[in-house]
C-alpha positions as CSV (number, residue, x, y, z in Angstrom):
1,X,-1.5,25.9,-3.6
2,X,2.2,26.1,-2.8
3,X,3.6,22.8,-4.2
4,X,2.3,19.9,-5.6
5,X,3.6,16.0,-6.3
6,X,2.6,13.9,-9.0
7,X,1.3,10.1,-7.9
8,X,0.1,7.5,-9.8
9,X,-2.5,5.2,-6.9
10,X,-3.6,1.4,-7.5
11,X,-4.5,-1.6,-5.7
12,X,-3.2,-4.7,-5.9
13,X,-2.0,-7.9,-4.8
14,X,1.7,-7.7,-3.7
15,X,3.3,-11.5,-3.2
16,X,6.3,-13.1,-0.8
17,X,7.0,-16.4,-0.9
18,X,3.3,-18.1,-0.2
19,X,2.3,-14.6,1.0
20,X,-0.6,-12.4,-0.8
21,X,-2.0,-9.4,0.7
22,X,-3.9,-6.3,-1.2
23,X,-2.5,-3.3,-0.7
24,X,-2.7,0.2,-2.1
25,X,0.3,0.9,-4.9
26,X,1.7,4.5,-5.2
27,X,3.8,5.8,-7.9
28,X,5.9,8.2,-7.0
29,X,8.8,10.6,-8.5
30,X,11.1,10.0,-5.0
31,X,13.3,13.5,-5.6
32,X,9.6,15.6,-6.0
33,X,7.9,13.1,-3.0
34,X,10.9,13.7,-0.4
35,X,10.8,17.6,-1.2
36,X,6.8,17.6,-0.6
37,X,6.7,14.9,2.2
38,X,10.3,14.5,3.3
39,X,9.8,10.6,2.8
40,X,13.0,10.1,3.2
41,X,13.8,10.9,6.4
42,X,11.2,8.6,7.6
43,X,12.9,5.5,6.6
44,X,12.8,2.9,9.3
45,X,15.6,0.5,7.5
46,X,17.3,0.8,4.1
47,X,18.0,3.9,1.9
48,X,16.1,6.3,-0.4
49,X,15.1,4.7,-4.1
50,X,16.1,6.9,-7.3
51,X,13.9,7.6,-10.3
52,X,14.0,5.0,-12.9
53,X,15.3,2.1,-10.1
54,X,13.6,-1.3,-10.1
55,X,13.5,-0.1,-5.7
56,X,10.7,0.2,-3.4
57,X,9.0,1.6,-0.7
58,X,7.0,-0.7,1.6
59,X,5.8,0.4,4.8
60,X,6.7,-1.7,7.9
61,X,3.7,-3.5,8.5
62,X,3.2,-4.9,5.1
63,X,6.8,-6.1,5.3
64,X,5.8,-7.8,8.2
65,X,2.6,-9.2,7.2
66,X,4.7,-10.5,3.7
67,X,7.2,-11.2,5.7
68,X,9.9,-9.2,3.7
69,X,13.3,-7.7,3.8
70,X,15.4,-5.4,2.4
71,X,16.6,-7.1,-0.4
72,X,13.9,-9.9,-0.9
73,X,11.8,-10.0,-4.3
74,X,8.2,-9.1,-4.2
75,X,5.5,-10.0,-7.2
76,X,2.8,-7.2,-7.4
77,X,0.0,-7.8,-9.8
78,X,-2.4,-5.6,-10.9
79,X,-4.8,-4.1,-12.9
80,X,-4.1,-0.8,-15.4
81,X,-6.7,1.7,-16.5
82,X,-8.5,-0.6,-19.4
83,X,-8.3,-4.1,-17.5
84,X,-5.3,-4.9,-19.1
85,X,-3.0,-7.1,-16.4
């Protein structure tokens, strides 16, 4: 092994507006993702997120499905490792 990320993975329900869809949640530390993945530099609109940011990553078709912008709220709700919600 030559380098490794750390990623936390989850479904849940991600809200816009009236809009629900599932999708898969991934947490990621964005300085250690881009230098494993370059993540960055395959943004399609807005600009990297920082550690500890209340910012986001959503891939292009779920902002379409939702409906969502750069800039627009979304409500995701989950599930953690004991049930809790």
């Amino acid at each position: 092994m030559s380098s490794f990320t750390p990623r936390l993975e989850a479904f849940a329900l991600i809200s816009h507006d009236s809009t629900t869809k599932v999708s898969q949640v991934i947490g990621i530390d964005p300085e250690l993702e881009h230098k494993m993945t370059n993540v960055f530099d395959k943004l399609v609109e807005g600009t990297k997120i920082e550690a500890h940011s209340r910012s986001l990553l959503v891939g292009s078709g779920l902002a379409e499905m939702l409906g969502a912008g750069i800039g627009d709220s979304l409500v995701i709700y989950g599930q953690g490792f004991h049930g809790q919600i």
